[in-house]
C-alpha positions as CSV (number, residue, x, y, z in Angstrom):
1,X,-12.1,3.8,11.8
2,X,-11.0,3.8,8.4
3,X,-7.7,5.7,8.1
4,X,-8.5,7.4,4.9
5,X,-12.7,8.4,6.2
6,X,-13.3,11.5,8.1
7,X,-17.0,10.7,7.5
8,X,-19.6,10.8,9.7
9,X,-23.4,10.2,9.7
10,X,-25.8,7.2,8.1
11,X,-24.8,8.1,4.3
12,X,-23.7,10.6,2.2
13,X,-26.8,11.8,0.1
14,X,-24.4,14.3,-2.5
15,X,-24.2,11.1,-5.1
16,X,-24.9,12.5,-8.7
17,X,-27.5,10.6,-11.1
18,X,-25.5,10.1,-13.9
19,X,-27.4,7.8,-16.1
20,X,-27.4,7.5,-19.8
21,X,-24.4,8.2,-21.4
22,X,-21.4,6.0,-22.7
23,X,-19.0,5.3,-20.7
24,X,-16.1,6.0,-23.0
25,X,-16.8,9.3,-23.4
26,X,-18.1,10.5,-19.7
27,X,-15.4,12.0,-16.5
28,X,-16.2,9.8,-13.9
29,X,-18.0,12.0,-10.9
30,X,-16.5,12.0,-7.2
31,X,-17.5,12.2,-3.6
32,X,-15.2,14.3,-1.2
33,X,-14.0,10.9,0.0
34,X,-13.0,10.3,-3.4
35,X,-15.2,7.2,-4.3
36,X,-16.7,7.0,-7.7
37,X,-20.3,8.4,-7.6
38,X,-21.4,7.7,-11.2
39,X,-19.1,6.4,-14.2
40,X,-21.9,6.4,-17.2
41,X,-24.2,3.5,-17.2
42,X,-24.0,3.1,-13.1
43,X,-24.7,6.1,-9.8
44,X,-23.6,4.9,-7.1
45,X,-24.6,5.7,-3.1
46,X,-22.0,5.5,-0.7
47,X,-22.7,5.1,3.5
48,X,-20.7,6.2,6.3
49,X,-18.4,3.8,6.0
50,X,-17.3,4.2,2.5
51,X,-19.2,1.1,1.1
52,X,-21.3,1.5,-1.8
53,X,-25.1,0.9,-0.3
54,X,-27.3,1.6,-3.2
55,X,-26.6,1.4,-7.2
56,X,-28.7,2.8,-9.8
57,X,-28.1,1.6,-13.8
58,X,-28.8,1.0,-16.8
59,X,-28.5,-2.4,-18.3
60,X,-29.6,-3.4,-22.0
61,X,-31.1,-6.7,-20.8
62,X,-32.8,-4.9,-17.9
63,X,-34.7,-1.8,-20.2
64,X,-35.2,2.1,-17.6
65,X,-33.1,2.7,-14.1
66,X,-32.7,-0.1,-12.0
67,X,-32.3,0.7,-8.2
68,X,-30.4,-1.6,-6.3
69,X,-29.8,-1.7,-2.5
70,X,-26.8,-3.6,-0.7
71,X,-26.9,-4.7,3.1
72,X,-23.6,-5.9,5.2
73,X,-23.1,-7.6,8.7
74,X,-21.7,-6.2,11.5
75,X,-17.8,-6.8,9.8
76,X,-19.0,-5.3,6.8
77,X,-19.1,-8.4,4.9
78,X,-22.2,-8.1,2.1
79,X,-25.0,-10.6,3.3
80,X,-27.6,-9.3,0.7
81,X,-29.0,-7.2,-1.9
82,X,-32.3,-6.1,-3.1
83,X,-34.8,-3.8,-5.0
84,X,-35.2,0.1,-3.5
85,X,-37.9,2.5,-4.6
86,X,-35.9,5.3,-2.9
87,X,-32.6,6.8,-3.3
88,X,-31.4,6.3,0.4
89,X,-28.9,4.0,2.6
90,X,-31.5,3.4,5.2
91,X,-33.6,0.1,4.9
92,X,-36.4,1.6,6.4
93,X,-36.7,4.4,4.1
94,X,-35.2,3.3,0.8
95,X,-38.3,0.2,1.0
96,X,-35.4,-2.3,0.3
97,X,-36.9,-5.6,-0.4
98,X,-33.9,-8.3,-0.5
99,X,-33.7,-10.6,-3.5
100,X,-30.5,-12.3,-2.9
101,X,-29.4,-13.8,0.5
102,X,-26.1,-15.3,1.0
103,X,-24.7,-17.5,3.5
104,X,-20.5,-16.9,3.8
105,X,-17.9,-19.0,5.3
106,X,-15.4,-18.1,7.6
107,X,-13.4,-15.9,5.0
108,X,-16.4,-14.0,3.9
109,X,-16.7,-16.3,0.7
110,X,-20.0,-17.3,-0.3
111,X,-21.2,-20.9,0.2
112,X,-25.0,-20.5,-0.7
113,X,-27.1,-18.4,-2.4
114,X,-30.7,-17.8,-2.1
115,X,-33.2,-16.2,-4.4
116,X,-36.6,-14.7,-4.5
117,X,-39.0,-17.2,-6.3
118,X,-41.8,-15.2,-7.3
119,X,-42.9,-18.3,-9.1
120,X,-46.6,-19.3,-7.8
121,X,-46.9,-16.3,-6.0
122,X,-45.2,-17.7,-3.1
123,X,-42.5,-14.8,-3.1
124,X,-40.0,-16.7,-0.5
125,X,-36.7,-17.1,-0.5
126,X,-35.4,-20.1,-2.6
127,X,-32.1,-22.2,-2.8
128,X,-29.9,-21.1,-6.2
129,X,-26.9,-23.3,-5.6
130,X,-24.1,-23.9,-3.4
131,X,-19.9,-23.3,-4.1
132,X,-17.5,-25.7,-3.0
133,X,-14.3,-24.3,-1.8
134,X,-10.7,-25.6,-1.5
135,X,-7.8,-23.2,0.4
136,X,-9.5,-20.1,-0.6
137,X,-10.5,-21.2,-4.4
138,X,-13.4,-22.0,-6.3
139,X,-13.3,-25.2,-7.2
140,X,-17.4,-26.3,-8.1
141,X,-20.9,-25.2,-7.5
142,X,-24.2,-27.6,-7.3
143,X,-27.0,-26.1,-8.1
144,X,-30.5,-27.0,-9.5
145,X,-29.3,-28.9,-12.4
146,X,-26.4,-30.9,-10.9
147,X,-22.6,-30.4,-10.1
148,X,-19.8,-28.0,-12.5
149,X,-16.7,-27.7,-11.6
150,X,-14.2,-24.9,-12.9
151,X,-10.9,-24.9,-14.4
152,X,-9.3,-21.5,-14.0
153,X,-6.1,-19.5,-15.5
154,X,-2.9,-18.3,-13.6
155,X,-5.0,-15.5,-11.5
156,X,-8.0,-18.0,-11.3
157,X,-10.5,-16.6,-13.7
158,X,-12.6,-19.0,-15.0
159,X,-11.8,-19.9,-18.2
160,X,-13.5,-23.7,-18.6
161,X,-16.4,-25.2,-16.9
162,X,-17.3,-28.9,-17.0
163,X,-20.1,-31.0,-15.6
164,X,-19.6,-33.9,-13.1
165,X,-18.0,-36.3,-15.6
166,X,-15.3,-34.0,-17.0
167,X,-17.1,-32.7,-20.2
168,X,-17.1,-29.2,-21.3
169,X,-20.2,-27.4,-21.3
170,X,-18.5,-23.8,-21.6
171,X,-15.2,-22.0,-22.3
172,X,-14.9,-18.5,-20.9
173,X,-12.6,-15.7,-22.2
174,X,-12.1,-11.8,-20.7
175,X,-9.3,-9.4,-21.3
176,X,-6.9,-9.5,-18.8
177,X,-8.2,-6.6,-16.2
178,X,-11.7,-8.8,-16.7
179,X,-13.6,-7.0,-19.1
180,X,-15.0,-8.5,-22.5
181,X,-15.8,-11.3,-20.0
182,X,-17.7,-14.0,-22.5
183,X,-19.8,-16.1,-20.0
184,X,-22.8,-15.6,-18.1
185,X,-22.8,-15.4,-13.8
186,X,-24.2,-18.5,-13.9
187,X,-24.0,-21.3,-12.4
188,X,-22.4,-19.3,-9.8
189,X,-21.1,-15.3,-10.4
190,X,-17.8,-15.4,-9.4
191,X,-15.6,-15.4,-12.8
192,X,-12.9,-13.0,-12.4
193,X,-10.3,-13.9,-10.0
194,X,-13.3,-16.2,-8.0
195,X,-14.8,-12.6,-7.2
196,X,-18.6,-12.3,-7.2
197,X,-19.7,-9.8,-10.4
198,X,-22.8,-7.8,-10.1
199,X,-25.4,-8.4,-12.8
200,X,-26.8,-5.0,-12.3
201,X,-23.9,-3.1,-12.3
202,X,-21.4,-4.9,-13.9
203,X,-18.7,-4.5,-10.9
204,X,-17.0,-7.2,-9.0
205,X,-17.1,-7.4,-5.3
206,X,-14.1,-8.2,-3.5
207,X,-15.1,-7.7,0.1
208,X,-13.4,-4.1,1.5
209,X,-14.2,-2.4,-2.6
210,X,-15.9,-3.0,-5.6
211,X,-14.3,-2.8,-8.7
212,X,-15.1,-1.6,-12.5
213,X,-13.4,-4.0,-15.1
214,X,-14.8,-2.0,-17.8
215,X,-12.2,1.2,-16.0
216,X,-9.7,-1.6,-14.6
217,X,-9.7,0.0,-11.5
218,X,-11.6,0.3,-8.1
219,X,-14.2,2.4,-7.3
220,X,-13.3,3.9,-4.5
221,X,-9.8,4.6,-2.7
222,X,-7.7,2.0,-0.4
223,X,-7.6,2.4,3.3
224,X,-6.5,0.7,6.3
225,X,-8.0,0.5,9.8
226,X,-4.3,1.5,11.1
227,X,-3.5,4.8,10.7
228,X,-0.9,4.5,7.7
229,X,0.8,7.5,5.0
230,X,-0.3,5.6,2.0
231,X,-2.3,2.5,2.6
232,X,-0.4,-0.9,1.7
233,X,2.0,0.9,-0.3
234,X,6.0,0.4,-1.3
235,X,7.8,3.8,-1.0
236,X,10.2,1.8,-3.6
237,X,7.2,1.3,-6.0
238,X,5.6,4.1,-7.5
239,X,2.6,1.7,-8.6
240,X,1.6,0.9,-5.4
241,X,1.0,4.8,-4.6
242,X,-2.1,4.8,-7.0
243,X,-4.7,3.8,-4.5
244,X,-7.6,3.0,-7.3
245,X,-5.1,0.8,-9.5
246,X,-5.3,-3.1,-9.4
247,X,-2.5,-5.1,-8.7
248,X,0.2,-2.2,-9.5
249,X,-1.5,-2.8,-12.8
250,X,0.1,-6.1,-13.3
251,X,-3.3,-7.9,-14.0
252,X,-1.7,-11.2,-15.4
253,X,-0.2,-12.0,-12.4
254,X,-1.1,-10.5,-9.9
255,X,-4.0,-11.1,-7.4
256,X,-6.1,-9.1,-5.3
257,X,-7.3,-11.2,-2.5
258,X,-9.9,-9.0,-0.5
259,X,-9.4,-5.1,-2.2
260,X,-6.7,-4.4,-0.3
261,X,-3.5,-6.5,-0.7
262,X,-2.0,-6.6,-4.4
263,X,-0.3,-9.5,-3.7
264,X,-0.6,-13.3,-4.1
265,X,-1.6,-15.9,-1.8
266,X,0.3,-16.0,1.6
267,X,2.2,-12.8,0.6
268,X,-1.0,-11.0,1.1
269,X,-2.2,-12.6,3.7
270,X,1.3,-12.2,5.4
271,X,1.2,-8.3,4.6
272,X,-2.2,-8.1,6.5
273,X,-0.6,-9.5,9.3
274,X,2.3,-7.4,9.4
275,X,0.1,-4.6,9.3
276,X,-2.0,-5.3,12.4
277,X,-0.8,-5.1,15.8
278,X,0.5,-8.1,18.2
279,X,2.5,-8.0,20.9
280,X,3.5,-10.8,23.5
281,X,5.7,-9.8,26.6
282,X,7.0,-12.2,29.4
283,X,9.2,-12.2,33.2
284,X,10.8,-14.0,35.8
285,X,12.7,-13.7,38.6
286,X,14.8,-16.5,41.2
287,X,16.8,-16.2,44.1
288,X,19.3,-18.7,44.8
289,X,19.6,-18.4,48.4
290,X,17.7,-15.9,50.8
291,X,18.0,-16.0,54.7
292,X,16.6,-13.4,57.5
293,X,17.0,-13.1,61.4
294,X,15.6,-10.7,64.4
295,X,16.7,-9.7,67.4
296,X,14.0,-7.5,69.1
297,X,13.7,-4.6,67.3
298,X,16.3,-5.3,65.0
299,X,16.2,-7.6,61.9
300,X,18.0,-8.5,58.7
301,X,17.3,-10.4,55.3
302,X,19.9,-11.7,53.1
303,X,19.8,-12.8,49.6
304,X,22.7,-14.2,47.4
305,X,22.2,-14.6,43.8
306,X,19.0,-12.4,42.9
307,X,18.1,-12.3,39.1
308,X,15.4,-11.1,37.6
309,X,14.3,-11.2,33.7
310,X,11.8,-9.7,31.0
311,X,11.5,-10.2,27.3
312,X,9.3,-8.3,25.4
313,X,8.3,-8.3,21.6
314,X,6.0,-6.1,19.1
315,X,4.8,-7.1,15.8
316,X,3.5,-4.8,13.0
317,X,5.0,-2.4,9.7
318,X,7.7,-1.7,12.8
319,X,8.9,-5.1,14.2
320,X,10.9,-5.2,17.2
321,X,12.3,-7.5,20.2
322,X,13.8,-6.4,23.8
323,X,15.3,-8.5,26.7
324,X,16.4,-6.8,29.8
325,X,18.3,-9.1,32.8
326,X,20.0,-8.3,35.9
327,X,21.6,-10.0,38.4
328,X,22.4,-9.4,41.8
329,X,25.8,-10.9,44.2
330,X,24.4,-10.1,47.5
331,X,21.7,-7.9,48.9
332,X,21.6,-6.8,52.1
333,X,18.5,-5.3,53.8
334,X,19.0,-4.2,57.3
335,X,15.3,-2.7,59.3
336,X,16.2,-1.2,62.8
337,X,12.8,-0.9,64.4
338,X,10.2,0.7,62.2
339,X,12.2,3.7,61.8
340,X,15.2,2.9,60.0
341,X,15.9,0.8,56.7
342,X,19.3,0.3,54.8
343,X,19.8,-1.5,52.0
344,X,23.2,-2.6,50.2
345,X,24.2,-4.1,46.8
346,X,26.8,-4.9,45.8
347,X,28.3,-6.6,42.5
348,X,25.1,-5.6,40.9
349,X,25.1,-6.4,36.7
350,X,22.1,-5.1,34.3
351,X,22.6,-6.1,31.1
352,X,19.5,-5.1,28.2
353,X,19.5,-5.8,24.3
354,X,17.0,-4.7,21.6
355,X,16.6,-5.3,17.7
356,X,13.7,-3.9,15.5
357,X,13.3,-3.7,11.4
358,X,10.9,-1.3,9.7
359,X,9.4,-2.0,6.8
360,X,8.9,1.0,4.7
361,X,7.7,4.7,6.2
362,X,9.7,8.1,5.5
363,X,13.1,6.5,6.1
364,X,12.4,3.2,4.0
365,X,13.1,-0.5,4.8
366,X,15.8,-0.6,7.8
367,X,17.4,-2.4,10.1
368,X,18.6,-2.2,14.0
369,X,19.9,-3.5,16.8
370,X,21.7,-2.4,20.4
371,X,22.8,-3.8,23.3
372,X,24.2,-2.4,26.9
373,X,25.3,-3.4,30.2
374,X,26.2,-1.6,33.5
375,X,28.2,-3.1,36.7
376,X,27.4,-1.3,40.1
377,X,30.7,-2.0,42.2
378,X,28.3,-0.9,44.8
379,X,25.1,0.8,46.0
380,X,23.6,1.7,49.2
381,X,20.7,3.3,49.8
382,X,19.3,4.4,53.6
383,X,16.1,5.4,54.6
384,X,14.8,7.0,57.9
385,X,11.6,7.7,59.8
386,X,10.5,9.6,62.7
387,X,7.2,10.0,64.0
388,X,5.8,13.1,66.3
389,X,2.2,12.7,66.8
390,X,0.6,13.2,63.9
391,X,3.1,14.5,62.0
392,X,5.7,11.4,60.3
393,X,8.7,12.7,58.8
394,X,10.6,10.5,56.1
395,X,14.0,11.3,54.3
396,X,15.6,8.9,52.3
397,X,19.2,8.6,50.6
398,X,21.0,6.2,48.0
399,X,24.3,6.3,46.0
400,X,26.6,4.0,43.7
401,X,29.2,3.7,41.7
402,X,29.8,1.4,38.7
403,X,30.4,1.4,35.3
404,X,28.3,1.2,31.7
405,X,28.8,-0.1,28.4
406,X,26.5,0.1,25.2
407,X,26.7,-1.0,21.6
408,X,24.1,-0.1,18.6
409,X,24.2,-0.6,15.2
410,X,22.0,0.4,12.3
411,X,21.1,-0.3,8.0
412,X,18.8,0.6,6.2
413,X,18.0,2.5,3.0
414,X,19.0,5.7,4.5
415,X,22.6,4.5,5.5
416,X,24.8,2.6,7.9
417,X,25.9,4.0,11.7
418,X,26.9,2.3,14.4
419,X,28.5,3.5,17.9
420,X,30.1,2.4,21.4
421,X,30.8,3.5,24.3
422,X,32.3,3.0,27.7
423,X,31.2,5.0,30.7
424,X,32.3,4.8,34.6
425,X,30.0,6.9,36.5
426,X,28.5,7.2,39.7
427,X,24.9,8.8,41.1
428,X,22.7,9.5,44.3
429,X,19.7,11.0,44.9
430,X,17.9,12.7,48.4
431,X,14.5,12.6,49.3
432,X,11.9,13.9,51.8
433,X,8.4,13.6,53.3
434,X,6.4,15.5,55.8
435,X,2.8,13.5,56.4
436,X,0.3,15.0,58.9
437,X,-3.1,12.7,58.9
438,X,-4.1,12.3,55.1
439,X,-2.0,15.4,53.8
440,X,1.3,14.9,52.5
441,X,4.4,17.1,51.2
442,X,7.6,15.7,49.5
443,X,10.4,16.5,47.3
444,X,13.9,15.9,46.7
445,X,16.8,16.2,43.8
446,X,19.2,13.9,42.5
447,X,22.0,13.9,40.5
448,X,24.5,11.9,38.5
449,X,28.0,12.3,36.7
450,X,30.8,10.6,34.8
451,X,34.9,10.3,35.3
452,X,35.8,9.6,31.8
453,X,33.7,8.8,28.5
454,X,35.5,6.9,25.3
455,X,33.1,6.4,22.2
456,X,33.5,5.4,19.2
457,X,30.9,5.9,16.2
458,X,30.6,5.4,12.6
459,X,28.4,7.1,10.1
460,X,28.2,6.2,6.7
461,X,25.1,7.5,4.6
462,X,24.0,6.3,1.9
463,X,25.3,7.4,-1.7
464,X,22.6,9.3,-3.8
């Protein structure tokens, strides 16, 4: 679900016809969702998902209204687009007939392109050409004629194409958000930043939006599939809070890699990791030495040197680590019959230490970490069972006494703290059972105290 859609349904049928004017001098129309339903030459049809499935517009090289329909896969990758006689998302009623079919590699870019040949009367699908990519750029195309290859600016908008021997058959200039763009979609339409531009409407498709050089802007509003305040924005950054503007509105160096992230390269692709969930967790346990005897009803089981271990980590917007230990002397488990069980501890340590960072939200970028531990000079714990017929009667008690110690420690754009604390304590707790066949009733209480308490915390906030 998209975190910005609360839409539901196969489209949303309330997209104006607003065809005919000039662009310069018409208020672009909106859906509820806030995607851009007409913006003078081009109306545009939006499905449940957000994504524009139909476009009707006028061209000068294309004379009247020309309806075009988009399809996507299952990802919501566009795998096609074709001629509608109806106004409608649906396939089956808008008549789409597809007159471009792409094949896309594993980023979604396209590789091939194939086009109604209506040449003959055959009116099947027909190879166009085929792009050659290189870590996520553009680098040539071979089509009918033979190969070009591209030489592109800073942001990688083509700006010179040559044939297979290195001589120039084109030079190709735009403004810097893309309009007043000088060559033709041809060999291949990806010109602006490597992004594929729409003959029919002018727009450039960058995979999650479409967006309108001649506004420098994107037609609809960011979103995120997690549930975010304001999608891939900087609370530092007032640009990044505009969620139609491209690239903070930094166009000459900044690049938009899919119409979400407004940053370059790795940075982008590292903020769309950051942004999606992982998480990895592991445990372990040993004994060092563990012996057991019985003598009729009577038995005992030893252990010396018990640890156990966990590690646990989470990755995302908020990043953090744990680790959690403890280690045990000497455990002592004593079972007389099948009534009685006592159990003692003792030199028991736990020891636990966390860190986490947070990379924006109401409180801004911060940083954290903590750490405690806690000693049990002993603990003992006895339980008991007695049996009458049906009716089995359990009651159970434990107690111990040690001592804890923690640590934490916090910066961040909303100030420094930091605190510790030393606490001797002790605890116990009381427990009982009545079973009679499959029915069962059981409580208890248990409680916990301290001798003494020292802390000592710091608390600086930040100055405004």
């Amino acid at each position: 679900m998209r975190a910005l859609s609360s839409v539901s349904g196969p489209a949303k049928e309330h997209a104006a016809y607003g065809i005919g004017f000039r662009q310069d001098t018409v208020t672009p129309g909106y859906d509820p969702d806030g995607n851009v339903t007409s913006d003078g030459p081009n109306s545009y049809l939006y499905d449940a998902e957000d994504r524009i499935c139909a476009v009707a517009s006028t061209n000068a090289a294309l004379p009247g209204v020309t309806l075009t329909g988009y399809v996507y896969d299952a990802s919501g990758t566009r795998i096609s687009k074709g001629a509608i006689q109806v106004w409608s998302c649906d396939p089956t009623i808008s008549g789409f007939s597809a007159t471009n079919d792409y094949i896309l590699g594993p980023g979604g870019e396209q590789l091939t392109e194939y086009a109604l040949d209506t040449t003959n009367g055959t009116n099947a699908m027909a190879w166009q050409h085929t792009n050659v990519w290189a870590a996520g750029k553009l680098i040539g195309t071979y089509d009918l004629t033979e190969v070009h290859f591209y030489i592109d600016d800073q942001v990688g908008t083509r700006r010179v194409q040559t044939d297979y021997a290195g001589n120039v058959e084109k030079t190709c200039s735009s403004l810097p958000f893309g309009d007043g763009e000088t060559c033709a979609a041809t060999p291949t339409e990806n010109l602006f930043t490597g992004k594929e531009r729409d003959t029919e409407s002018g727009n450039d498709y960058f995979g999650a939006r479409y967006y309108a050089s001649t506004m420098g802007r994107f037609l609809s509003p960011d979103w995120s599939a997690k549930v975010m305040p304001v999608p891939y924005a900087t609370m530092g950054d007032p640009q990044s809070l505009n969620l139609y503007a491209y690239v903070r509105n930094n166009p000459l160096t900044g690049v938009d890699a899919d119409g979400h992230c407004d940053k370059n390269g790795m940075l982008c692709q590292a903020w769309t990791w950051l942004t999606s969930n992982h998480s990895a967790s592991a445990s372990a346990s040993a004994t060092a030495a563990q012996g057991s005897a019985s003598n009729g009803p009577l038995s005992a089981t030893a252990k010396m040197g018990t640890a156990q271990a966990s590690a646990s980590a989470s990755y995302g917007t908020n990043t953090s680590v744990s680790a959690k230990g403890s280690a045990t002397l000497a455990s002592t488990t004593i079972n007389e019959g099948t009534h009685s069980t006592t159990q003692v501890d003792s030199h028991t340590v736990t020891a636990d230490a966390h860190a986490g960072v947070s990379l924006g939200g109401d409180k801004g970028l911060s940083a954290s970490a903590g750490a405690g531990a806690g000693a049990y000079v002993l603990s003992a714990s006895q339980t008991e069972t007695i049996t009458l017929g049906p009716i089995t009667i359990t009651g159970s008690a434990s107690g111990n006494v040690g001592v804890g110690a923690n640590a934490s420690a916090s910066i961040g754009t909303s100030g420094v703290s930091a605190s510790a604390g030393v606490t001797p304590g002790w605890g116990g707790s009381l427990s009982l059972s009545v079973g009679w066949n499959n029915m069962s009733v059981s409580g208890g209480g248990s409680a916990k105290g301290t001798m003494t308490t020292t802390t000592t915390s710091v608390d600086k906030p930040k100055v405004e």
